[in-house]
PyMOL Python script that loads the backbone (N, CA, C, O; Angstrom):
from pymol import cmd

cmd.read_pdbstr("""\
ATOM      1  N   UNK A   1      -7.535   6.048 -57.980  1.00  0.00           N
ATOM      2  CA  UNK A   1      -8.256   7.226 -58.392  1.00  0.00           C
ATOM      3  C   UNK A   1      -9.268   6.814 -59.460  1.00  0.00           C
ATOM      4  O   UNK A   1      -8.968   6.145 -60.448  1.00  0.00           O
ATOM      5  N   UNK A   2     -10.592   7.304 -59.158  1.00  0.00           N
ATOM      6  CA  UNK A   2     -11.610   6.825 -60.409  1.00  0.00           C
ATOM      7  C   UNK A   2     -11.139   7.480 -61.386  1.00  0.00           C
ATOM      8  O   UNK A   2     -10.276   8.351 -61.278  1.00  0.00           O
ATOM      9  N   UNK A   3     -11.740   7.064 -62.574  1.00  0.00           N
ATOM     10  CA  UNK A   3     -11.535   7.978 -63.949  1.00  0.00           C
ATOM     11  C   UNK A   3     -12.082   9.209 -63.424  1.00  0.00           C
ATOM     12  O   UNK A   3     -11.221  10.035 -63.122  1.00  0.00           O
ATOM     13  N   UNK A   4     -13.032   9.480 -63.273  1.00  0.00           N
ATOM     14  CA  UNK A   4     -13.979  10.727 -63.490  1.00  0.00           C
ATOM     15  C   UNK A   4     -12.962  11.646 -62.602  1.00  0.00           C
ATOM     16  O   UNK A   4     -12.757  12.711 -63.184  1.00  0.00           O
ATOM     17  N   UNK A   5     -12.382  11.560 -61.567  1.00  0.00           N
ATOM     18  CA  UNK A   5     -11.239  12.090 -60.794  1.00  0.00           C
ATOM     19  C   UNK A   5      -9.927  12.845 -62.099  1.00  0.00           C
ATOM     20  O   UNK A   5      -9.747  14.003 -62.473  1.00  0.00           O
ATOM     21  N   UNK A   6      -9.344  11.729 -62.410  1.00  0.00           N
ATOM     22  CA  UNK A   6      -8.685  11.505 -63.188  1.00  0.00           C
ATOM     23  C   UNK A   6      -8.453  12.555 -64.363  1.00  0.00           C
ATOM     24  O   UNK A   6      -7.392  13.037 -64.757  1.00  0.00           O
ATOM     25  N   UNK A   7      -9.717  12.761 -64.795  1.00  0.00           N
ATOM     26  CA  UNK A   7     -10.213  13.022 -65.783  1.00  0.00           C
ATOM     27  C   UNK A   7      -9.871  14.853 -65.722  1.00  0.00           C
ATOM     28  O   UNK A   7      -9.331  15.407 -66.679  1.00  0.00           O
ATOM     29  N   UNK A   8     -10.158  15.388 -64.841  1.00  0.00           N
ATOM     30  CA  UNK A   8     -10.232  16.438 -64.343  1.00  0.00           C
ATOM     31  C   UNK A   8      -8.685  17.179 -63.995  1.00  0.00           C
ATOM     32  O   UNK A   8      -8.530  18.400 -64.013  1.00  0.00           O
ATOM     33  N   UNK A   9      -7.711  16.301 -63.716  1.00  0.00           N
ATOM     34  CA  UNK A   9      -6.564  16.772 -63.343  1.00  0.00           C
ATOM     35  C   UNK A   9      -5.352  17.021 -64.664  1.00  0.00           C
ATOM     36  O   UNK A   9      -5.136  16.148 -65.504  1.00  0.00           O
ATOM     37  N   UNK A  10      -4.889  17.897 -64.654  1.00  0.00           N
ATOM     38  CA  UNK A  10      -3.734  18.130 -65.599  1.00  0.00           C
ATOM     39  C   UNK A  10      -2.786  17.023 -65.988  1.00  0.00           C
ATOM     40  O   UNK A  10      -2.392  16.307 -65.068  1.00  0.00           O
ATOM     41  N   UNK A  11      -2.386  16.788 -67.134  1.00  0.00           N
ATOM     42  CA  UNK A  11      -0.926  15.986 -66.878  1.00  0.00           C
ATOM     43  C   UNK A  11      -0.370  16.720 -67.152  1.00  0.00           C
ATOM     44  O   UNK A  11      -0.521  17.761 -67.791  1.00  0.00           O
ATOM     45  N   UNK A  12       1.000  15.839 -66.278  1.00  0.00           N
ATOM     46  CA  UNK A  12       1.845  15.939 -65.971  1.00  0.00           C
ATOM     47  C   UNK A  12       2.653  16.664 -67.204  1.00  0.00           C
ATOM     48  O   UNK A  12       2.621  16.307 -68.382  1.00  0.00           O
ATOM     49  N   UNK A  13       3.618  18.117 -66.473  1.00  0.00           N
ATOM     50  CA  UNK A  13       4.288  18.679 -68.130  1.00  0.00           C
ATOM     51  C   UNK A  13       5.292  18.045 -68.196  1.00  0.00           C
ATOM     52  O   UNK A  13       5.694  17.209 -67.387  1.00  0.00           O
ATOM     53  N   UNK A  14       5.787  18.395 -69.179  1.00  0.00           N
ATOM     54  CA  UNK A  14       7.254  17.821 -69.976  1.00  0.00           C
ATOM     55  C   UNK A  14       8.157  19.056 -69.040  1.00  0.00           C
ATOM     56  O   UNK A  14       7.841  20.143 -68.555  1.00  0.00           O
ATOM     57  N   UNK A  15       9.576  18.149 -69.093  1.00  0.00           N
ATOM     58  CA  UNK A  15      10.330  18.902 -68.478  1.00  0.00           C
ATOM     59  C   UNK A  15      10.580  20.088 -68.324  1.00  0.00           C
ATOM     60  O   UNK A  15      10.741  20.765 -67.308  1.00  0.00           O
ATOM     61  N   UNK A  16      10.623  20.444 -69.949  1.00  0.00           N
ATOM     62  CA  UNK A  16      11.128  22.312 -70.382  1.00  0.00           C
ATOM     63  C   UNK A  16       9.595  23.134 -70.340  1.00  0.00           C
ATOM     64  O   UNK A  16       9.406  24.345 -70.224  1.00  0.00           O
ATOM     65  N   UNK A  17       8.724  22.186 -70.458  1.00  0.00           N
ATOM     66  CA  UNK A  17       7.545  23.154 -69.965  1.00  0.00           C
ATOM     67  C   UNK A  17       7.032  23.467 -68.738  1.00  0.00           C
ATOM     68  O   UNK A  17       6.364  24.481 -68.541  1.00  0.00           O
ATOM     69  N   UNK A  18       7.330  22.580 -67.820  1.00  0.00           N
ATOM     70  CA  UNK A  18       7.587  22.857 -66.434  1.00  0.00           C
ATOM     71  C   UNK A  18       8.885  24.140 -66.426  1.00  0.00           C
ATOM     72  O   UNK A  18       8.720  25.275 -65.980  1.00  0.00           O
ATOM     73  N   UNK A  19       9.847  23.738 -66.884  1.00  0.00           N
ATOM     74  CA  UNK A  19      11.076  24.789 -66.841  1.00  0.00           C
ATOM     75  C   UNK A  19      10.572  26.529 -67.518  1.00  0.00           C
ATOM     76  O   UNK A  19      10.865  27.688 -67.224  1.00  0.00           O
ATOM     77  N   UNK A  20       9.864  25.996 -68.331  1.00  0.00           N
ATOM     78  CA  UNK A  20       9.088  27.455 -68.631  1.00  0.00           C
ATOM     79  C   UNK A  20       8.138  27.972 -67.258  1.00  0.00           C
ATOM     80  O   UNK A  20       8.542  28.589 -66.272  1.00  0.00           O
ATOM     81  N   UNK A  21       7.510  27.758 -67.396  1.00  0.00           N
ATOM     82  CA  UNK A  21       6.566  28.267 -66.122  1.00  0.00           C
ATOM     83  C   UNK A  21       6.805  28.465 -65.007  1.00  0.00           C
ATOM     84  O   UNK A  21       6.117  29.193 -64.291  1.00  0.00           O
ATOM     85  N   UNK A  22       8.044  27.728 -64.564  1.00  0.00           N
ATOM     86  CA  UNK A  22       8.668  28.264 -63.077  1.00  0.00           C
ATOM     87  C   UNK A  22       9.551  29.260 -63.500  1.00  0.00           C
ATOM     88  O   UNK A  22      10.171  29.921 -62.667  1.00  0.00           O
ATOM     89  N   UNK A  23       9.693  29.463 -64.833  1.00  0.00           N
ATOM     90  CA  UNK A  23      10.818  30.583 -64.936  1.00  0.00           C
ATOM     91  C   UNK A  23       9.969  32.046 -65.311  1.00  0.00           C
ATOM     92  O   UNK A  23      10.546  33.117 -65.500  1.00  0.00           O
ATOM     93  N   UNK A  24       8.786  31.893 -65.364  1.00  0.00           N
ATOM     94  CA  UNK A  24       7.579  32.913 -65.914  1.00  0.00           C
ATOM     95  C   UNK A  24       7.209  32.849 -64.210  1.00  0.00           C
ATOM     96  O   UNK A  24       7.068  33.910 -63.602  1.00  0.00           O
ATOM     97  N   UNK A  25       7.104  31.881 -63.693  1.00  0.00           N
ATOM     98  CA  UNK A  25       6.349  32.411 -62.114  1.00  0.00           C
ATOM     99  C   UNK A  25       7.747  33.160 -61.514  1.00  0.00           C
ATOM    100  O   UNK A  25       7.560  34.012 -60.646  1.00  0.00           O
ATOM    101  N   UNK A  26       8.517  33.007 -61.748  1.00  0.00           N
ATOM    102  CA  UNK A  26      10.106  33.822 -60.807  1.00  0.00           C
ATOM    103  C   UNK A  26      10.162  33.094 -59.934  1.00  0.00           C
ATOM    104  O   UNK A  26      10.237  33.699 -58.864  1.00  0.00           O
ATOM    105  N   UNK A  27      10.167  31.295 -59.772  1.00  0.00           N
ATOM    106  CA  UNK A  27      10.412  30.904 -58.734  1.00  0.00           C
ATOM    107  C   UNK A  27      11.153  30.021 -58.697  1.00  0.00           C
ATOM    108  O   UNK A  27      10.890  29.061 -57.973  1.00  0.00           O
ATOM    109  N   UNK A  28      12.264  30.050 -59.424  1.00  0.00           N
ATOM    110  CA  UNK A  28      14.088  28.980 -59.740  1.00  0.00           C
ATOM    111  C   UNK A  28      14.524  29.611 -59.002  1.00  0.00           C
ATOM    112  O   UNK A  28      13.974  30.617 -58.553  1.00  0.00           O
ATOM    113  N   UNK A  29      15.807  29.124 -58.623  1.00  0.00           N
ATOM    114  CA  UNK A  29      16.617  29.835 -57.779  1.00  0.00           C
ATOM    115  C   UNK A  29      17.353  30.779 -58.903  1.00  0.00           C
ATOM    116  O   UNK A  29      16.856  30.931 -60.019  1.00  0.00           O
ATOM    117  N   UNK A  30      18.640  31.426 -58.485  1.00  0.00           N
ATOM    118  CA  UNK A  30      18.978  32.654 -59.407  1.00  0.00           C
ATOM    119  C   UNK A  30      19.885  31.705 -60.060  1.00  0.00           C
ATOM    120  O   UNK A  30      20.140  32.445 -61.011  1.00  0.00           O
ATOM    121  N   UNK A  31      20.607  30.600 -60.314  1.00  0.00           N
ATOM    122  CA  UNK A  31      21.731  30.037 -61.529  1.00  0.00           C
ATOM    123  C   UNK A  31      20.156  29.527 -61.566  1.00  0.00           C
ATOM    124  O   UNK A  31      20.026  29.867 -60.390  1.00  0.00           O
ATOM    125  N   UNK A  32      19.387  29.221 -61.761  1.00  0.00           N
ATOM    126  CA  UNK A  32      18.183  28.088 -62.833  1.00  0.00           C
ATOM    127  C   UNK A  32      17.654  28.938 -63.440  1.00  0.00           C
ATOM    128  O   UNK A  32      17.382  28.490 -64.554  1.00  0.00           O
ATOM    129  N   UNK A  33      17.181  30.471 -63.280  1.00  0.00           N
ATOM    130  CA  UNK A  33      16.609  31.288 -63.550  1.00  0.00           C
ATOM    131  C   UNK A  33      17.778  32.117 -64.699  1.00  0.00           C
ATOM    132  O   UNK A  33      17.440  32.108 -65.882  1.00  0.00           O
ATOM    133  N   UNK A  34      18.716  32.602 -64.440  1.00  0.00           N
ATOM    134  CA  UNK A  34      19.704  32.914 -65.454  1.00  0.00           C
ATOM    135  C   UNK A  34      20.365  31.950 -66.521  1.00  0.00           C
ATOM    136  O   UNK A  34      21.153  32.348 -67.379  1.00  0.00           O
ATOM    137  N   UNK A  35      19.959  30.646 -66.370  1.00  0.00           N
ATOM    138  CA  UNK A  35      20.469  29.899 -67.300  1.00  0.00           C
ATOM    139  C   UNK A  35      19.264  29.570 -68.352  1.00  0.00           C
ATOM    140  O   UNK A  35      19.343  29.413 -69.570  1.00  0.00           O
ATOM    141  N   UNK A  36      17.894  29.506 -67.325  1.00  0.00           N
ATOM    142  CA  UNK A  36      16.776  29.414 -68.302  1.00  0.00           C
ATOM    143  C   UNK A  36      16.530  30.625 -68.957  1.00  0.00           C
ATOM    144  O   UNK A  36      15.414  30.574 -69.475  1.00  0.00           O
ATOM    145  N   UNK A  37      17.247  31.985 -69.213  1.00  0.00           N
ATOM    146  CA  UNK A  37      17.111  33.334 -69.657  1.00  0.00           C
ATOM    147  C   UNK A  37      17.769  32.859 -70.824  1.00  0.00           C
ATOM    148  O   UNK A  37      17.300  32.920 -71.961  1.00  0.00           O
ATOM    149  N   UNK A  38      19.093  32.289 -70.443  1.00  0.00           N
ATOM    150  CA  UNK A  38      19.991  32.147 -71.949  1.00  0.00           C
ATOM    151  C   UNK A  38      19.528  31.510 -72.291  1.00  0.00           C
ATOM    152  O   UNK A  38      19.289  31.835 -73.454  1.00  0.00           O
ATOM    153  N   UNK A  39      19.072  30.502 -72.051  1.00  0.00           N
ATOM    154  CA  UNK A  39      18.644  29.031 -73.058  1.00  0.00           C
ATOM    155  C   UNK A  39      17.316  29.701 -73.978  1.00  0.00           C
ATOM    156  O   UNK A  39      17.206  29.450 -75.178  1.00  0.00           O
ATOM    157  N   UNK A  40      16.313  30.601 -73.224  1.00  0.00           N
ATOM    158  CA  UNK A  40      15.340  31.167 -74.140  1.00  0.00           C
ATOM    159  C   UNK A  40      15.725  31.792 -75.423  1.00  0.00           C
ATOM    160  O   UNK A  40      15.134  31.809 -76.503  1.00  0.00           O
ATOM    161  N   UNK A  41      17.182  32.450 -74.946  1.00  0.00           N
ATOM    162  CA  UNK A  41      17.747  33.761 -75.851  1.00  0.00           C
ATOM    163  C   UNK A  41      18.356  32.710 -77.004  1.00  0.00           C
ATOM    164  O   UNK A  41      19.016  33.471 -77.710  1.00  0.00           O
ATOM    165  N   UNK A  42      18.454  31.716 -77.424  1.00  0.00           N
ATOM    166  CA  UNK A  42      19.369  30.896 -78.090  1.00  0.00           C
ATOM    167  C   UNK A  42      18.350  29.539 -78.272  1.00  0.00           C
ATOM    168  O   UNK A  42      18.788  28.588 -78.919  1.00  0.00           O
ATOM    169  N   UNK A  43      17.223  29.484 -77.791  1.00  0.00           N
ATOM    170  CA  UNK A  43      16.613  27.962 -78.184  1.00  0.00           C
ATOM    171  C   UNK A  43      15.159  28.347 -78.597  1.00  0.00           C
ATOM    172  O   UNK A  43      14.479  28.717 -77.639  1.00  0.00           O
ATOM    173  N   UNK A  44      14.640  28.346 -79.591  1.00  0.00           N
ATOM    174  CA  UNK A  44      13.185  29.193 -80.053  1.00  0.00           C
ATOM    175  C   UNK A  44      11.980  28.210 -79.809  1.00  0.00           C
ATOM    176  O   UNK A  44      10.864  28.711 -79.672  1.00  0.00           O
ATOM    177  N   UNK A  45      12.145  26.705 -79.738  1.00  0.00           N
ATOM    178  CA  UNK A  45      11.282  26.526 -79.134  1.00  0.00           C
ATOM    179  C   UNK A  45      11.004  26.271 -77.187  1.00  0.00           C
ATOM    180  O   UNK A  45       9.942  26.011 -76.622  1.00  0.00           O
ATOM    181  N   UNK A  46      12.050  26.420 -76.723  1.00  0.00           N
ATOM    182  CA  UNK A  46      11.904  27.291 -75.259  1.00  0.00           C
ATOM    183  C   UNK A  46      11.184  28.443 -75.373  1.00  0.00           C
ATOM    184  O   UNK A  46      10.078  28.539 -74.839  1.00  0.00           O
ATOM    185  N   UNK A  47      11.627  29.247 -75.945  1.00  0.00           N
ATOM    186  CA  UNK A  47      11.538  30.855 -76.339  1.00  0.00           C
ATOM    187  C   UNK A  47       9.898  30.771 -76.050  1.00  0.00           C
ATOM    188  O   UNK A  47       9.126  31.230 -75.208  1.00  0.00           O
ATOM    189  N   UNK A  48       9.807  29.875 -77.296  1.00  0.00           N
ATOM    190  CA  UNK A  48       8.229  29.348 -77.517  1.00  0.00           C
ATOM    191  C   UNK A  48       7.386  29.358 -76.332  1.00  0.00           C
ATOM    192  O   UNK A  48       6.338  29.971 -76.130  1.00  0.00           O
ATOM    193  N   UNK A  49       8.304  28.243 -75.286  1.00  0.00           N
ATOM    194  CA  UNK A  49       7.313  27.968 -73.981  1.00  0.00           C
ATOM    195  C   UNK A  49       7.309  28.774 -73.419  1.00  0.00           C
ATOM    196  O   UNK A  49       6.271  28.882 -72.765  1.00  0.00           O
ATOM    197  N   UNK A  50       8.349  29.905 -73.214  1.00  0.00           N
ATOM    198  CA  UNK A  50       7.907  30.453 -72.202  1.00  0.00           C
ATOM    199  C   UNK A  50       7.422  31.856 -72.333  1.00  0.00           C
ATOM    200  O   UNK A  50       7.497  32.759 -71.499  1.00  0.00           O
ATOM    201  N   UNK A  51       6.893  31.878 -73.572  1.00  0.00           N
ATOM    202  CA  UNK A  51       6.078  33.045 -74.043  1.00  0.00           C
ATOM    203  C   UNK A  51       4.893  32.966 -73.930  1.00  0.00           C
ATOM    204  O   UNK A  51       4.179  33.926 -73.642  1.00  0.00           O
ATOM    205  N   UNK A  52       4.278  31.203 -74.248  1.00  0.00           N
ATOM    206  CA  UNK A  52       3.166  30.435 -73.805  1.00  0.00           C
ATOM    207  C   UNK A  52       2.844  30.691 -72.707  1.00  0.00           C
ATOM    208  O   UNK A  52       1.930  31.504 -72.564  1.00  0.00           O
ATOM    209  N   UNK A  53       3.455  30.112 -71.572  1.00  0.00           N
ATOM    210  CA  UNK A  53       3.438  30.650 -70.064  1.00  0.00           C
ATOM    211  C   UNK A  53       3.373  32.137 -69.495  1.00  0.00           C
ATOM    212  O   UNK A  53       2.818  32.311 -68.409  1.00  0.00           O
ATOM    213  N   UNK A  54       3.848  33.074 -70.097  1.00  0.00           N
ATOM    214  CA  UNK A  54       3.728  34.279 -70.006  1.00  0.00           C
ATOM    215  C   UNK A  54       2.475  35.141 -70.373  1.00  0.00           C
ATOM    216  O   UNK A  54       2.110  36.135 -69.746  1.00  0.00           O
ATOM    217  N   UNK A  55       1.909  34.650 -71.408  1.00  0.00           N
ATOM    218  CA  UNK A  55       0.311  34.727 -72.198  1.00  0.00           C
ATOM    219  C   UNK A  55      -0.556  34.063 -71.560  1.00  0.00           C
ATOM    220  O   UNK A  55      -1.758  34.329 -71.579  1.00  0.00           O
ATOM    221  N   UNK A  56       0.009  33.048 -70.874  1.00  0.00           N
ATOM    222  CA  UNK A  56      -1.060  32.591 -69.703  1.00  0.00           C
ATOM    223  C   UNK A  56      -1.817  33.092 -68.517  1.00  0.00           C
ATOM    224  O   UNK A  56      -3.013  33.008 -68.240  1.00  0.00           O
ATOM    225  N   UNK A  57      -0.354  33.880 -67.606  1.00  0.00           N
ATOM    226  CA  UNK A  57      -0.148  34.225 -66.277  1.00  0.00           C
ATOM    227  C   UNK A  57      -0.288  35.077 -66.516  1.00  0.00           C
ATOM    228  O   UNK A  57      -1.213  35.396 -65.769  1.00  0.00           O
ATOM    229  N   UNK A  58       0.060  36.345 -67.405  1.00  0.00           N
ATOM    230  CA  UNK A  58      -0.058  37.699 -67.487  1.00  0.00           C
ATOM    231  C   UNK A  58      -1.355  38.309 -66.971  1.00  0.00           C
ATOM    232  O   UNK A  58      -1.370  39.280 -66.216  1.00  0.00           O
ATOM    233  N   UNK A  59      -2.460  37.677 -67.427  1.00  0.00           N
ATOM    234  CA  UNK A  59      -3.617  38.392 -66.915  1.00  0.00           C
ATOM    235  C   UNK A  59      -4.080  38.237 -65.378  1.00  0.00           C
ATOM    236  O   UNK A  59      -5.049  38.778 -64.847  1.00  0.00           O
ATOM    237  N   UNK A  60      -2.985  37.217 -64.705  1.00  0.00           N
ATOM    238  CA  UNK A  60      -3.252  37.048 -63.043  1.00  0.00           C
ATOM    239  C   UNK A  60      -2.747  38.363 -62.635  1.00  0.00           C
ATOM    240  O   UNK A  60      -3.159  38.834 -61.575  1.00  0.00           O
ATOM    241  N   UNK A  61      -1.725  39.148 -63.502  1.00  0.00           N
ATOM    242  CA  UNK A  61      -1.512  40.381 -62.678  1.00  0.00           C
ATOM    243  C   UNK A  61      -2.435  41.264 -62.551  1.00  0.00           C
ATOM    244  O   UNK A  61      -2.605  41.967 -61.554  1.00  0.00           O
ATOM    245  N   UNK A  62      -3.308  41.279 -63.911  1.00  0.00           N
ATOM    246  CA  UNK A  62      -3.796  42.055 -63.619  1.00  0.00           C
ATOM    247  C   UNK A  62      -5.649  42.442 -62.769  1.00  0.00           C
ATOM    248  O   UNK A  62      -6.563  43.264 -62.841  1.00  0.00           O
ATOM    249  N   UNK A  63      -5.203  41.008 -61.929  1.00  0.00           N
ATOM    250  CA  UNK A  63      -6.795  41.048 -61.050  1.00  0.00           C
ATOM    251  C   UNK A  63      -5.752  41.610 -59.740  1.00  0.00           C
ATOM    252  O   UNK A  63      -6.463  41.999 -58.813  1.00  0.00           O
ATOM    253  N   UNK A  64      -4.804  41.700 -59.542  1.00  0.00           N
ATOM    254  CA  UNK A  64      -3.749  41.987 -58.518  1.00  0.00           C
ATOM    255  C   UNK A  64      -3.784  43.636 -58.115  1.00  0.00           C
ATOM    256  O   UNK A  64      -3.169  44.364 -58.894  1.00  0.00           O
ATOM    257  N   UNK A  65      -4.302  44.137 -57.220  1.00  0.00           N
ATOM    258  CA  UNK A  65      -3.983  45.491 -56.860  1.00  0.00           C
ATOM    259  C   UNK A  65      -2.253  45.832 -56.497  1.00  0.00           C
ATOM    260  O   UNK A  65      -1.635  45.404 -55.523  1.00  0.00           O
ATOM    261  N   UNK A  66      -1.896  46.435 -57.238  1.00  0.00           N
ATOM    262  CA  UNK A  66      -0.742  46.940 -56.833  1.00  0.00           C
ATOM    263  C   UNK A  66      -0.755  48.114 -55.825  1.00  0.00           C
ATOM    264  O   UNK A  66      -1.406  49.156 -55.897  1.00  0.00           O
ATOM    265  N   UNK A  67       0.087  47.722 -54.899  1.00  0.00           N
ATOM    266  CA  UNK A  67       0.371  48.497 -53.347  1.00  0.00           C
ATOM    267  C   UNK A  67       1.419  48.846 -52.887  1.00  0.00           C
ATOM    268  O   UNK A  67       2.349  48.098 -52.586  1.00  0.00           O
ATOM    269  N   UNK A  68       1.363  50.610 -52.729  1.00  0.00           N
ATOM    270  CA  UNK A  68       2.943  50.644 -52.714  1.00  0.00           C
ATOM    271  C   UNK A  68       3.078  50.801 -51.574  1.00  0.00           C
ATOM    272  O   UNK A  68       2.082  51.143 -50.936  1.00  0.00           O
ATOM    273  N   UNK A  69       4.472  50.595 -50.812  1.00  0.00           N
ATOM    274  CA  UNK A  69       4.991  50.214 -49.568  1.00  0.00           C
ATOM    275  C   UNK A  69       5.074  51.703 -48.662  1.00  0.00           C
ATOM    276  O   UNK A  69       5.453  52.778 -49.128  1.00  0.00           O
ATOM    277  N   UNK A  70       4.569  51.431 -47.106  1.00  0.00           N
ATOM    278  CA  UNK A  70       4.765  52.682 -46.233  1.00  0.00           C
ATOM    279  C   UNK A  70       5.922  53.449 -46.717  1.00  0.00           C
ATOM    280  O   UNK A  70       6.723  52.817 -47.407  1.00  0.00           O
ATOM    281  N   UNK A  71       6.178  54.774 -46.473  1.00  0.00           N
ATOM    282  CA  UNK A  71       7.172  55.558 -46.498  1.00  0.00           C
ATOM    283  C   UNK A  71       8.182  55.456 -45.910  1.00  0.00           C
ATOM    284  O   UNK A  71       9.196  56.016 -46.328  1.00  0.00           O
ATOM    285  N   UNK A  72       8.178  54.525 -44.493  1.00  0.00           N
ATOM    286  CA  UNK A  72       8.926  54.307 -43.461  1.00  0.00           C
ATOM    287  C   UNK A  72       9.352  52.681 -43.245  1.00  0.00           C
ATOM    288  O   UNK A  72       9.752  52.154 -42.207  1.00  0.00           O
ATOM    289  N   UNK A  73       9.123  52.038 -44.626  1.00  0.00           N
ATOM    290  CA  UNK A  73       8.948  50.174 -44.746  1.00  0.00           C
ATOM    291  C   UNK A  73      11.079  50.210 -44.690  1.00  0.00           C
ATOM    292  O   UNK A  73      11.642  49.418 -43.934  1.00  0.00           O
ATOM    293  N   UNK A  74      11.589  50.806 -45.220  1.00  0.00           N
ATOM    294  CA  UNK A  74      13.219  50.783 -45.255  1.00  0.00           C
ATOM    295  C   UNK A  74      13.856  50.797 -44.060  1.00  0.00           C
ATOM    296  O   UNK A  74      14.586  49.916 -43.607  1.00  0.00           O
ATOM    297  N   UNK A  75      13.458  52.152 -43.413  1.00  0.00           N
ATOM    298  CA  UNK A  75      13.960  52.544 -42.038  1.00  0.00           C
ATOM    299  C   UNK A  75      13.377  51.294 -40.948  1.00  0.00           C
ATOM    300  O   UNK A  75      14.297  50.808 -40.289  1.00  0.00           O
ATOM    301  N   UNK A  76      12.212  50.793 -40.703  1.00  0.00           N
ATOM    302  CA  UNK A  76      11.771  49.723 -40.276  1.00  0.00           C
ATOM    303  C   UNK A  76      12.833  48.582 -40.321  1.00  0.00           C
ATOM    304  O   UNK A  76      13.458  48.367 -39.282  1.00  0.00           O
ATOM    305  N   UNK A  77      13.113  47.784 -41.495  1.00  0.00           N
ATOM    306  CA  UNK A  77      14.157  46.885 -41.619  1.00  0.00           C
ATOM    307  C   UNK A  77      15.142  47.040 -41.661  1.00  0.00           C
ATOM    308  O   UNK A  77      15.863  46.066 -41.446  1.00  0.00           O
ATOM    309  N   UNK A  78      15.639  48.090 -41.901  1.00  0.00           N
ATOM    310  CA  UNK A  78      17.291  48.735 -41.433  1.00  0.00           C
ATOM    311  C   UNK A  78      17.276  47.836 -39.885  1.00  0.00           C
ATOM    312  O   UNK A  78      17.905  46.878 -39.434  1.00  0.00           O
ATOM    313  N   UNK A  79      15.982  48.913 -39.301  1.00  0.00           N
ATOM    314  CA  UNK A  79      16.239  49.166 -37.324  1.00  0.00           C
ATOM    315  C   UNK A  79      16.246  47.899 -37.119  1.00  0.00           C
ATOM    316  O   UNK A  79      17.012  47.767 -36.165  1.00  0.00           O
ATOM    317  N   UNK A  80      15.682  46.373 -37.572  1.00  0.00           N
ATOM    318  CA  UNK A  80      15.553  45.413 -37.105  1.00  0.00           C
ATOM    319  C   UNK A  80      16.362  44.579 -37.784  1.00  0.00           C
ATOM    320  O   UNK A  80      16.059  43.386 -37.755  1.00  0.00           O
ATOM    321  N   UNK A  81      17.398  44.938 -38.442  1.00  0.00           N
ATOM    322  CA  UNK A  81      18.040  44.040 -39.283  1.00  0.00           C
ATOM    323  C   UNK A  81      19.623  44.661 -38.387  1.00  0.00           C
ATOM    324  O   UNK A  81      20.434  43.844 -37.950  1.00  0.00           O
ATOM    325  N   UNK A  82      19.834  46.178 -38.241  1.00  0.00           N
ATOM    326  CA  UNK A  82      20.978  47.128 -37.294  1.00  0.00           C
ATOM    327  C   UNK A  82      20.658  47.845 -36.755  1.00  0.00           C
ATOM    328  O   UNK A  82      20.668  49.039 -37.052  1.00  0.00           O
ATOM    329  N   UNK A  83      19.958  46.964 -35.008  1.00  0.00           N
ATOM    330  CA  UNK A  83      19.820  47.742 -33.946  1.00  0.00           C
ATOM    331  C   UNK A  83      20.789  48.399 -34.010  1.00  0.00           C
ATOM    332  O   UNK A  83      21.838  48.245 -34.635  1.00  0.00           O
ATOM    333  N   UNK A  84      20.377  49.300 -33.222  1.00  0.00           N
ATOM    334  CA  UNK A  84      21.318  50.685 -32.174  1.00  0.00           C
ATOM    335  C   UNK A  84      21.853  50.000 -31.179  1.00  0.00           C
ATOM    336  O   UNK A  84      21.176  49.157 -30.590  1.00  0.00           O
ATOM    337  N   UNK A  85      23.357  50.292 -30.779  1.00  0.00           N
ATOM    338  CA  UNK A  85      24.254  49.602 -29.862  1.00  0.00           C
ATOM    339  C   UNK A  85      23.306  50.092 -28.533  1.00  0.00           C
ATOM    340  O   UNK A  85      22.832  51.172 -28.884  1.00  0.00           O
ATOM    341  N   UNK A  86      23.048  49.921 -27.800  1.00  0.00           N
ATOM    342  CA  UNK A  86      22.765  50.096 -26.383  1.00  0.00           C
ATOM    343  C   UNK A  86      23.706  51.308 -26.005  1.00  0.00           C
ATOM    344  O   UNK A  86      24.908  51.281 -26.270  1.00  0.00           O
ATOM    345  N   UNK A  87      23.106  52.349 -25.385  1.00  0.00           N
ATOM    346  CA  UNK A  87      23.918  53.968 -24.992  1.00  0.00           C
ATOM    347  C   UNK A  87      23.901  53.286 -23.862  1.00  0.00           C
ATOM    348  O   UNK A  87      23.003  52.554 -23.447  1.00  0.00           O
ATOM    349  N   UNK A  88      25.738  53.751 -22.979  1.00  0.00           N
ATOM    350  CA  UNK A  88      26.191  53.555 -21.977  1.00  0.00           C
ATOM    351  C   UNK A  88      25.319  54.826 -21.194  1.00  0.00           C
ATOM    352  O   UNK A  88      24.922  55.859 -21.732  1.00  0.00           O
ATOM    353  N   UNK A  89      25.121  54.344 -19.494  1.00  0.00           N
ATOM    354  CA  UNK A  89      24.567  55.725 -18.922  1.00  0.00           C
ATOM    355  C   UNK A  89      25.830  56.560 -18.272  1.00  0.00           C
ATOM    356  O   UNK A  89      25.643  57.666 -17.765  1.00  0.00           O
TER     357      UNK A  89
END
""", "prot")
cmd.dss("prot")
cmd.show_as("cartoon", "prot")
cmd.util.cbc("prot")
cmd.orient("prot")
C-alpha cells in the first residue's frame, strides 16, 4: 500500500474502543452486549468510550426517516411463521 493510500485510512482501534462502538451500533450478540452494559455501569473510562461513540453516531439517526410499519406487518408474520392447517373437504 503506498503511503498516500495509507495515509487516508483509520487505525486500527484498541480493543475496548472497538468494544464501545459495536456496543453503540447494537451489533454484539446479547451476553457481549449485556456484559458491555455492566462493564460501562462500573468502569468510567469505558463509560467514557462509549459515550464518545454515541456523540458520534447519534446524528446518523437523525438524517434517518423514521417509518412506521403497515397496520397488518404482525398478522403477515404470524400467517407465515403459523400457517392455517389445511381444512379437510
Amino acid at each position: 500500500m503506498t503511503p498516500e493510500l495509507s495515509a487516508d485510512l483509520p487505525p486500527e482501534l484498541p480493543d475496548d474502543d472497538l468494544l464501545a462502538a459495536e456496543y453503540v451500533l447494537g451489533v454484539l450478540p446479547l451476553a457481549e452486549r449485556m456484559a458491555a452494559e455492566a462493564r460501562a455501569k462500573i468502569d468510567a473510562p469505558f463509560a467514557s468510550l462509549v459515550a464518545a461513540w454515541d456523540a458520534r453516531l447519534t446524528p446518523l439517526n437523525d438524517e434517518t426517516a423514521t417509518l412506521a410499519p403497515s397496520p397488518d406487518l404482525l398478522a403477515r408474520i404470524e400467517a407465515r411463521l403459523f400457517p392455517a392447517a389445511p381444512r379437510r373437504p
